[in-house]
DSSP file (Angstrom, degrees, kcal/mol; ACC not computed):
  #  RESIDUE AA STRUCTURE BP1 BP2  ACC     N-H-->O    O-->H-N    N-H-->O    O-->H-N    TCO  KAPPA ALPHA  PHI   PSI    X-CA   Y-CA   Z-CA
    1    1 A X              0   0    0      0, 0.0     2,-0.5     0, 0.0     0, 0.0   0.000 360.0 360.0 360.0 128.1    5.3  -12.7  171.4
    2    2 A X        -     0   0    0      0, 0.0     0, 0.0     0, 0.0     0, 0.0  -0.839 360.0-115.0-128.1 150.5    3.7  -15.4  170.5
    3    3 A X        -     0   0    0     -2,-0.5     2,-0.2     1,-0.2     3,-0.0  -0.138  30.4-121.2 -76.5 166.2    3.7  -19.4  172.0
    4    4 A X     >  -     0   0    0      1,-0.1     4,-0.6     4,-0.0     3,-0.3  -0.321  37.8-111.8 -84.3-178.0    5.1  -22.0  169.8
    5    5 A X  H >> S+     0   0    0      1,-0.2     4,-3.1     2,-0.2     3,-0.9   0.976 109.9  70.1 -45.4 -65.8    1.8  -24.5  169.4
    6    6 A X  H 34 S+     0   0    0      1,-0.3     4,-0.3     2,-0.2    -1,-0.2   0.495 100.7  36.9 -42.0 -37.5    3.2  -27.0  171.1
    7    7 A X  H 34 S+     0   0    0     -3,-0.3    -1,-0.3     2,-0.2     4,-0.3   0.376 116.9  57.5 -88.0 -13.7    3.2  -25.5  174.9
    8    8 A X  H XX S+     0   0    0     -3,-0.9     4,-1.8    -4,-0.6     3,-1.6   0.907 106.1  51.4 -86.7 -54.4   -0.3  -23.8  174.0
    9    9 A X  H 3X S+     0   0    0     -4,-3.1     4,-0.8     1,-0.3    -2,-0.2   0.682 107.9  47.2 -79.0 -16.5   -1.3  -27.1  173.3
   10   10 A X  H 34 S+     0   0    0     -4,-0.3    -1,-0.3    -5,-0.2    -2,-0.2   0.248 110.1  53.8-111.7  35.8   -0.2  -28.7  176.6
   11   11 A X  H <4 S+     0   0    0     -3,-1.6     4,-0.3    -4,-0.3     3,-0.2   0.474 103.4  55.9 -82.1 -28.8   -1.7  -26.2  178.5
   12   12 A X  H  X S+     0   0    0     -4,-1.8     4,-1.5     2,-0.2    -2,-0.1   0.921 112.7  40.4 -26.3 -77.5   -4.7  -26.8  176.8
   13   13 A X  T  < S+     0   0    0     -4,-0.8     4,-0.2     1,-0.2    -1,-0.2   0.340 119.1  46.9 -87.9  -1.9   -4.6  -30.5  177.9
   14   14 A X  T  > S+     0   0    0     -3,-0.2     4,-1.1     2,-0.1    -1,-0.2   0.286 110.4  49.9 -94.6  -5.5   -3.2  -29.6  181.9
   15   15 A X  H  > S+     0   0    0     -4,-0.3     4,-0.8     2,-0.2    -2,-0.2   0.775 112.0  50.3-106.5 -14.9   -5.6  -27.1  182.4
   16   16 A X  H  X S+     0   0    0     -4,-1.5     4,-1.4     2,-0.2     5,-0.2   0.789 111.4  55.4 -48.3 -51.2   -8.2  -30.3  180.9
   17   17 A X  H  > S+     0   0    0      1,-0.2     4,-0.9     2,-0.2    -2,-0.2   0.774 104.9  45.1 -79.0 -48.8   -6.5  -32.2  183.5
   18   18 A X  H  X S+     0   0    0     -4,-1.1     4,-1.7     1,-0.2     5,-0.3   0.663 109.6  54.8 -87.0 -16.5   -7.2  -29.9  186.4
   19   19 A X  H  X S+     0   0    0     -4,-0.8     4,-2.9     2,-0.2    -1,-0.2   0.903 113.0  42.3 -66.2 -35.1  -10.9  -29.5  185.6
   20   20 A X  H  X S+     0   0    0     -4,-1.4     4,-1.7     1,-0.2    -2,-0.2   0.893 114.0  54.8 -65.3 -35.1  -11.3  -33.3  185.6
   21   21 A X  H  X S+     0   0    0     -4,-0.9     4,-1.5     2,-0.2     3,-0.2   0.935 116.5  35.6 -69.6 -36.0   -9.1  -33.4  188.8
   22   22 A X  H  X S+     0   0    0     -4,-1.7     4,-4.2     1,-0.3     5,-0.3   0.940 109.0  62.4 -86.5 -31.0  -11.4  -30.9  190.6
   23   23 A X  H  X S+     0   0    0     -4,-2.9     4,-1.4    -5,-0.3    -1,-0.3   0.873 109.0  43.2 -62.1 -16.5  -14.4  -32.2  189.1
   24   24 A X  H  < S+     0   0    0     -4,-1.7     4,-0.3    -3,-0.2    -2,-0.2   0.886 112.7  50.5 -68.2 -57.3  -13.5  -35.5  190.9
   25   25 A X  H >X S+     0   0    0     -4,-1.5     4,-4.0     2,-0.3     3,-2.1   0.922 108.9  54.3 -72.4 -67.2  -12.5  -33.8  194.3
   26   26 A X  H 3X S+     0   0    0     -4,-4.2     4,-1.9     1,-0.3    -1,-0.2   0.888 110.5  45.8 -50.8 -48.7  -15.8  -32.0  194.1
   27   27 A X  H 3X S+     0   0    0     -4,-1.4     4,-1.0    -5,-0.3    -1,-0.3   0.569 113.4  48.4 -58.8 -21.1  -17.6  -35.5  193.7
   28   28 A X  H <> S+     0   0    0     -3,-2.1     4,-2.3    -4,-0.3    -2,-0.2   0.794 106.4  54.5 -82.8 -54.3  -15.6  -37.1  196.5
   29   29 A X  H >X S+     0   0    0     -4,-4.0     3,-1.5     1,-0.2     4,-1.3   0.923 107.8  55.4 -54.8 -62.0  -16.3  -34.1  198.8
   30   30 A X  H 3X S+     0   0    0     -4,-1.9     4,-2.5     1,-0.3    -1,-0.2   0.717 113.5  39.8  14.5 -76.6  -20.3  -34.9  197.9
   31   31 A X  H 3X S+     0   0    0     -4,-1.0     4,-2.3     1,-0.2    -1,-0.3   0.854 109.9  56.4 -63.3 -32.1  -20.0  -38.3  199.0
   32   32 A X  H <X S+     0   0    0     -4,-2.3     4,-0.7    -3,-1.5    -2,-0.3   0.897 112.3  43.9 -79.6 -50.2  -17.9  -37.5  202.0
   33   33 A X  H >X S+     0   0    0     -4,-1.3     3,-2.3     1,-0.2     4,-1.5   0.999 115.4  49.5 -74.4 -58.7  -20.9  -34.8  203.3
   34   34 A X  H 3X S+     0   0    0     -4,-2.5     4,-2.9     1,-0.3    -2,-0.2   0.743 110.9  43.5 -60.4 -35.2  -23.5  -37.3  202.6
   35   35 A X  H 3X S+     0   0    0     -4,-2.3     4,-0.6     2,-0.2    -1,-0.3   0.592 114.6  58.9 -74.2 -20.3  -21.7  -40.4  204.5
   36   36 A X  H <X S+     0   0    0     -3,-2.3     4,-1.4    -4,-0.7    -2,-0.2   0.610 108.2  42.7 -92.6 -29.7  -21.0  -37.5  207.4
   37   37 A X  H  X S+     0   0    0     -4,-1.5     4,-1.8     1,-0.2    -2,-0.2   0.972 113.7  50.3-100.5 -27.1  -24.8  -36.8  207.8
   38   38 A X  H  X S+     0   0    0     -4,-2.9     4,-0.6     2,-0.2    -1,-0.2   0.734 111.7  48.8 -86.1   4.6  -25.8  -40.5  207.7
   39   39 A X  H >< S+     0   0    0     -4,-0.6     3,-1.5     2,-0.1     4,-0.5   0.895 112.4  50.8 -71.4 -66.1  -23.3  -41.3  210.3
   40   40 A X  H 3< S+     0   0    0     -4,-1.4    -2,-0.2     1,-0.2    -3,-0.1   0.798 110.2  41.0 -71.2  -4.7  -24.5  -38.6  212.2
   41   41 A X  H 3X S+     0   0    0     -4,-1.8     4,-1.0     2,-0.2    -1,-0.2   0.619 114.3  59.8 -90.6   2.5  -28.2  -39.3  212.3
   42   42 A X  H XX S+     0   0    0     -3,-1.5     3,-4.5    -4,-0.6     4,-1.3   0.944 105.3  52.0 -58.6 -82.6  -27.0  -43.1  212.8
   43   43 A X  H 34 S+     0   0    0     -4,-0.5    -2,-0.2     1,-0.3    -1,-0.2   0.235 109.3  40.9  -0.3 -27.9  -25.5  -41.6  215.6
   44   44 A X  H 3> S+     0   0    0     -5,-0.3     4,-3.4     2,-0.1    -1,-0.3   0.508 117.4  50.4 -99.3 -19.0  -28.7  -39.8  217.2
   45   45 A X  H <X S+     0   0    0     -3,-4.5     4,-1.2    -4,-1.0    -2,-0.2   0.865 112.7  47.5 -81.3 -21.7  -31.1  -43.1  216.3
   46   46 A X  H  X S+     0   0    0     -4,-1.3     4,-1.8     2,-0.2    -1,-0.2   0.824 115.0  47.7 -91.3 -25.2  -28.1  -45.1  218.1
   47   47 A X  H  > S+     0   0    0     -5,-0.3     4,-3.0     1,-0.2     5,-0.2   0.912 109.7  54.3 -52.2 -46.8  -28.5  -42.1  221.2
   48   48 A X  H  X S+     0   0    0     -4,-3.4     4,-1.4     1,-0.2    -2,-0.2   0.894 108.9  45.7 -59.4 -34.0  -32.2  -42.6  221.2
   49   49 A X  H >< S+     0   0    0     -4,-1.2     3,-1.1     2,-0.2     5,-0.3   0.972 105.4  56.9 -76.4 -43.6  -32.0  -46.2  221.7
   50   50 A X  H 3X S+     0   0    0     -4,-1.8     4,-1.6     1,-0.2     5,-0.3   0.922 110.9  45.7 -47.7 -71.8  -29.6  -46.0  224.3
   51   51 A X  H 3X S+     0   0    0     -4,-3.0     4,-1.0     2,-0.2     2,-0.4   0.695 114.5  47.5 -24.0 -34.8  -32.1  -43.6  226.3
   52   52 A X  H << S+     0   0    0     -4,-1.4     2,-1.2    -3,-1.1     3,-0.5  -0.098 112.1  50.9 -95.1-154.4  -35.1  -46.0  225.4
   53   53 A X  H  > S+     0   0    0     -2,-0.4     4,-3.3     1,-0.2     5,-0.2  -0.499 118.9  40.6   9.8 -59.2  -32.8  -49.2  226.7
   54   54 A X  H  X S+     0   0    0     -4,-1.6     4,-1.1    -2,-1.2    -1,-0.2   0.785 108.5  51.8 -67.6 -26.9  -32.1  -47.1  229.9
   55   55 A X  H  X S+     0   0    0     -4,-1.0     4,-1.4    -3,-0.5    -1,-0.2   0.827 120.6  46.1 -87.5 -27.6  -35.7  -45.5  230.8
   56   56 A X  H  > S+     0   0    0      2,-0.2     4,-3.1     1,-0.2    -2,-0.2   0.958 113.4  41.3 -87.7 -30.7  -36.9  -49.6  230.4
   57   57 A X  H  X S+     0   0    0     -4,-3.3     4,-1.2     2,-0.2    -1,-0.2   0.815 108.1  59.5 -90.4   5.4  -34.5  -51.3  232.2
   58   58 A X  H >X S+     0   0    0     -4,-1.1     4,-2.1    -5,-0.2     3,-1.8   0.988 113.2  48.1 -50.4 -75.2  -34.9  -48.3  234.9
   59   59 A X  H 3X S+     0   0    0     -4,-1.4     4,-2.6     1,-0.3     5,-0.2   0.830 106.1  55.2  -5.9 -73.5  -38.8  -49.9  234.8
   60   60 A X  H 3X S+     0   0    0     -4,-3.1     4,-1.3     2,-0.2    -1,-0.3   0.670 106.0  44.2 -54.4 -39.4  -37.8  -52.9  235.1
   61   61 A X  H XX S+     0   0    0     -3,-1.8     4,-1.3    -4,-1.2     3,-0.8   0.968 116.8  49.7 -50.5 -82.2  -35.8  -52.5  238.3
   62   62 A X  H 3X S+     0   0    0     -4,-2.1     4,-0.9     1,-0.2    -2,-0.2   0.640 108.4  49.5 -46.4 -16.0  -38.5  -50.5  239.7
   63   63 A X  H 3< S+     0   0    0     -4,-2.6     3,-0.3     2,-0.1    -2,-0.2   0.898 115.6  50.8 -86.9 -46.9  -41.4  -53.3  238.7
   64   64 A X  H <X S+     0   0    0     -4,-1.3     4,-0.7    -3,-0.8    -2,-0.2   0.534 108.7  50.8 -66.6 -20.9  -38.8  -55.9  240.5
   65   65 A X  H >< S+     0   0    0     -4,-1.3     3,-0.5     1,-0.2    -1,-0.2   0.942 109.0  47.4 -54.7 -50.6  -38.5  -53.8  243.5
   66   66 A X  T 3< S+     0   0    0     -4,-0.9    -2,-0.2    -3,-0.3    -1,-0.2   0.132 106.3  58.0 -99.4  10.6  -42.0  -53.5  244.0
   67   67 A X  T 34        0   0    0      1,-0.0    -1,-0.3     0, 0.0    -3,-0.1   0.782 360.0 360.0-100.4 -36.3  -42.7  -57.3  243.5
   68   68 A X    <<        0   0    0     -4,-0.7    -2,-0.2    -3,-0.5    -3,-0.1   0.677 360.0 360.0 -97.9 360.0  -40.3  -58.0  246.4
């Protein structure tokens, strides 16, 4: 049995449609891991500071003890 053209030919042109569509989705996801790892190594450089913020004004405390 065979289709008339016309359905051949918008299957053609949805199955065009979902390749574009995934290729899009694929490209999104991309950005979406890349924006995920530089939030998370923002997210260890903004741990590390906190730690160096805390070990100085620990110091500091201890340098102000020892003055009075």
């Amino acid at each position: 049995m065979s289709r008339p053209s016309n359905v051949t030919q918008i299957d053609r042109k949805t199955g065009m449609q979902i390749k574009a569509v995934l290729h899009m989705q694929l490209e999104i996801q991309r950005c979406l891991h890349e924006q995920l790892e530089i939030q998370r190594k923002l997210q260890l450089r903004i741990e590390e500071q906190g730690e160096l913020l805390k070990k100085t004004f620990e110091q500091q405390q201890e340098t102000t003890r020892s003055l009075l």
